[in-house]
C-alpha positions as CSV (number, residue, x, y, z in Angstrom):
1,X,-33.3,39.3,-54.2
2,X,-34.2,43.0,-54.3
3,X,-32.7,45.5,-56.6
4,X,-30.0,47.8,-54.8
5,X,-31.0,51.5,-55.0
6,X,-28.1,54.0,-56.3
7,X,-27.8,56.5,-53.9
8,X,-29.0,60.0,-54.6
9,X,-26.2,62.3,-55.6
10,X,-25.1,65.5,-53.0
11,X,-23.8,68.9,-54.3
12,X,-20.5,67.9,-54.4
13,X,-19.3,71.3,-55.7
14,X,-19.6,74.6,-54.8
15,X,-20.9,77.3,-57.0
16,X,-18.7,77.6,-60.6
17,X,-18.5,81.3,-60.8
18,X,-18.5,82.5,-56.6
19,X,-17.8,79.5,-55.0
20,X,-21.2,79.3,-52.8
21,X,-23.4,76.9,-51.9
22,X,-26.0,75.5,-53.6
23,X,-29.7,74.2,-52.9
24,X,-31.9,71.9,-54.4
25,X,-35.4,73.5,-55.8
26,X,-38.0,70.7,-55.7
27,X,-40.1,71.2,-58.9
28,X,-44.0,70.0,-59.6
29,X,-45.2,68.5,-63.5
30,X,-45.5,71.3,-65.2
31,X,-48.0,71.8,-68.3
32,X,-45.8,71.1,-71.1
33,X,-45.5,67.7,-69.7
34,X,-42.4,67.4,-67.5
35,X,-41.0,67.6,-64.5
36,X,-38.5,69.7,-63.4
37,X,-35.7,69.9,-60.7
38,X,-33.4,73.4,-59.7
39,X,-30.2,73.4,-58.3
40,X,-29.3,77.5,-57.6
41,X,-26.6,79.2,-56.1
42,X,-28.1,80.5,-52.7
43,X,-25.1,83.5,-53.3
44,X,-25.1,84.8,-57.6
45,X,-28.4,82.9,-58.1
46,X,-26.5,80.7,-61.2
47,X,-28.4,77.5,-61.6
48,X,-28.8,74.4,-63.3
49,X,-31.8,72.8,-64.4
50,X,-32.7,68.8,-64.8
51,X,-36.3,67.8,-67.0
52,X,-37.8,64.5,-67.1
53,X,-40.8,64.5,-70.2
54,X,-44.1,62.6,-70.0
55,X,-44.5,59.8,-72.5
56,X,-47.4,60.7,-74.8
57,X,-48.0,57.6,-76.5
58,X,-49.8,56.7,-72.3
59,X,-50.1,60.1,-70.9
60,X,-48.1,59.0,-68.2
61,X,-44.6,60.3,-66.8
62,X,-41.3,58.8,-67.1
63,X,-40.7,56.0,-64.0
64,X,-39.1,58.0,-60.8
65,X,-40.0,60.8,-63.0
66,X,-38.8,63.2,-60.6
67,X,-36.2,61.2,-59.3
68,X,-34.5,61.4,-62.8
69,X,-34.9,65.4,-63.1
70,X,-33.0,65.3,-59.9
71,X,-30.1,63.0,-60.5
72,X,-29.9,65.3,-64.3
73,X,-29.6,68.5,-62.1
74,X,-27.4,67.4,-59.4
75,X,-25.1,65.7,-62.1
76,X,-25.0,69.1,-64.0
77,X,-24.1,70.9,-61.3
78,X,-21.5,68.7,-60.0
79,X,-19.4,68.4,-63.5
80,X,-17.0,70.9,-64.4
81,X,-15.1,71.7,-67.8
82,X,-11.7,69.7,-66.5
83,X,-13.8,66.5,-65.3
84,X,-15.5,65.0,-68.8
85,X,-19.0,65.1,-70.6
């Protein structure tokens, strides 16, 4: 039996402070050892950012390193001050 995937999360929201939509930037590792993932405001430019670090103990990155930068950015963008932490 194979593990179900969660689905990735959607910009549910529009922009907190204009109301705009919003895009995902697609980062690359960077050289302080992490990923990173963008979601901006294609209007005001307000954005949101999600990191996923590289283990150095094995040099290697977080599994679905990416994946989890995403899910961090999409999540932060998505939550407002009158839905939880």
């Amino acid at each position: 039996m194979s593990k179900e995937k969660k689905p990735i999360l959607n910009l549910q929201k529009g922009c907190p402070f204009c109301g705009d939509e919003a895009f995902l930037k697609e980062g690359k590792p960077t050289t302080f050892g992490t990923f990173e993932a963008l979601v901006i405001c294609k209007n005001c430019s307000a954005s949101v950012i999600g990191v996923s670090r590289i283990n150095f103990a094995t040099h290697k990155f977080e599994e679905n390193g990416y994946n989890l930068a995403k899910e961090q950015a999409i999540k932060a963008w998505n939550r407002r001050g009158d839905n939880g932490k």
